[in-house]
N, C-alpha and C positions, 0 to 999 in steps of 0.2 A: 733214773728219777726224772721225771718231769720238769720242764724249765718254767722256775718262776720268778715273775720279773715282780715291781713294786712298784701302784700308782701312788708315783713319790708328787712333790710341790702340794700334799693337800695335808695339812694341819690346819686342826681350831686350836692351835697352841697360840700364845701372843709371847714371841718370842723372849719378849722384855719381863714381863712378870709371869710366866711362864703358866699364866691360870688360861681356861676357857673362854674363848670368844664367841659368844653366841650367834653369831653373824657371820662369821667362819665356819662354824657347825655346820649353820644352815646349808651353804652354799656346797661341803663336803657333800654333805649326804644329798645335796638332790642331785650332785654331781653323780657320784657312787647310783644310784636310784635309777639314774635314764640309762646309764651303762649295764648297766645289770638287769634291765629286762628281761623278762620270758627266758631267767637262766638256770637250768635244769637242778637242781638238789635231790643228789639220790645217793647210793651206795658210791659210785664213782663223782668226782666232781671236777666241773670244766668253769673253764675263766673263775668269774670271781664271784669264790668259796669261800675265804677264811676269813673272820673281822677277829683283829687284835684288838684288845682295851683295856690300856691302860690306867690306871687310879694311883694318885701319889698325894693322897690328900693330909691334910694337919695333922698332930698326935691328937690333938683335940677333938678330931673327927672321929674318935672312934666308934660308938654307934652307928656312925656313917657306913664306915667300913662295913662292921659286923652286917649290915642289913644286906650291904650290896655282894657279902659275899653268899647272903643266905639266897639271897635271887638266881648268884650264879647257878648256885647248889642244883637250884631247880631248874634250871635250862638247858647244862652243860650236857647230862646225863644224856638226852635226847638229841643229842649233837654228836656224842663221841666225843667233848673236847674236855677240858681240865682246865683248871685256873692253880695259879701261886699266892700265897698270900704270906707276906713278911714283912712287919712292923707295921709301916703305914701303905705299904706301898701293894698294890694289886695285880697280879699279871693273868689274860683270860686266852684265852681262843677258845672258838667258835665256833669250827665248819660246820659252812651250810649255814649259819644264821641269816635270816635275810635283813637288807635294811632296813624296814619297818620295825622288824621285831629290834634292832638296834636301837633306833631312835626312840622307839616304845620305853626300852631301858632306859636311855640314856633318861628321857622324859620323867620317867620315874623319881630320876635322882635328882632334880631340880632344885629340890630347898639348901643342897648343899650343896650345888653340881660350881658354882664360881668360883668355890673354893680349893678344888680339886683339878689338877693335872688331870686334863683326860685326852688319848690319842685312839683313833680310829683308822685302822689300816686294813686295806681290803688287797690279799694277794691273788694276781689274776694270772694265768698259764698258758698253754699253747697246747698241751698234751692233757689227756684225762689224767686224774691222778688219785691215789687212794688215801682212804684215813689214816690209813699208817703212815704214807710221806706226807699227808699233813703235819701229824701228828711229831714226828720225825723234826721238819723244817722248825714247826714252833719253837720244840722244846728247844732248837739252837738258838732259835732269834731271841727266846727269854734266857738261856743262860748268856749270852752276848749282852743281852739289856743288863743284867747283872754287872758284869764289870766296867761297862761304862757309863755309868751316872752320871756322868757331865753333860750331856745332851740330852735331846727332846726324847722321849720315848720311839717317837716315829724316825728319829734318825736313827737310831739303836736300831732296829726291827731292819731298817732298809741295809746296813752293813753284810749283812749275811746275803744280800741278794745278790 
């Protein structure tokens, strides 16, 4: 399998109320953005491939939910990836999404997006690697987010690395 490491120290989590930092976000993704230039998306995928995103938003959000799961619906297919969806809580991957189309999403969810947990993790490699060990790595890093819910979403994801 290919060796994949985790550009960890980048959350828009605010560790203290554990909601979105919109100015965190920013600085994420244009981080994510100049690193990920000109980087190839095809059958095989090199450096940085996969965006996690997580949603852990109110019960009271439900509509929220429902919408963001129907968007996944439509994107995921075209990516090869798959999402979770359990009570309130959302888990996605993405290979191959680019950050644009990220931030596109993310953009989307705005009227409710403060109110929700959201993490964005980009895993980047040394070796090509297929949708299958994508695929493969996720499903460990969201069963692992499962039992540990005490933490950021983004530290969940980075354990398995």
């Amino acid at each position: 399998m290919a060796k994949i490491s985790l550009l960890e120290g980048l959350s828009a989590i605010n560790p203290k109320t554990g909601l979105l930092n919109r100015q965190s976000l920013n600085q994420v993704l244009s981080y994510l953005l100049q690193v990920s230039k000109n980087e190839p998306t095809n059958k095989y995928y090199s450096s940085i491939c996969v965006c996690f995103i997580f949603i852990a938003a109110p019960p009271s959000a439900q509509a929220f939910n429902n919408e963001i799961v129907k968007q996944l619906q439509n994107i995921i297919p075209s990516h090869c990836g798959f999402y979770e969806y359990n009570n309130s809580e959302i888990a996605a991957l993405v290979p191959g999404l680019s950050l644009d189309e990220a931030y596109s999403l993310m953009n989307s969810w705005h009227s409710e997006i403060d109110k929700a947990k959201v993490g964005i993790a980009y895993v980047t490699k040394t070796d090509l690697i297929s949708t299958t060990e994508i695929l493969q790595i996720a499903q460990q890093a969201v069963d692992k987010a499962k039992r540990r819910r005490d933490r950021t979403y983004l530290e969940r994801v980075a354990e398995i690395i």
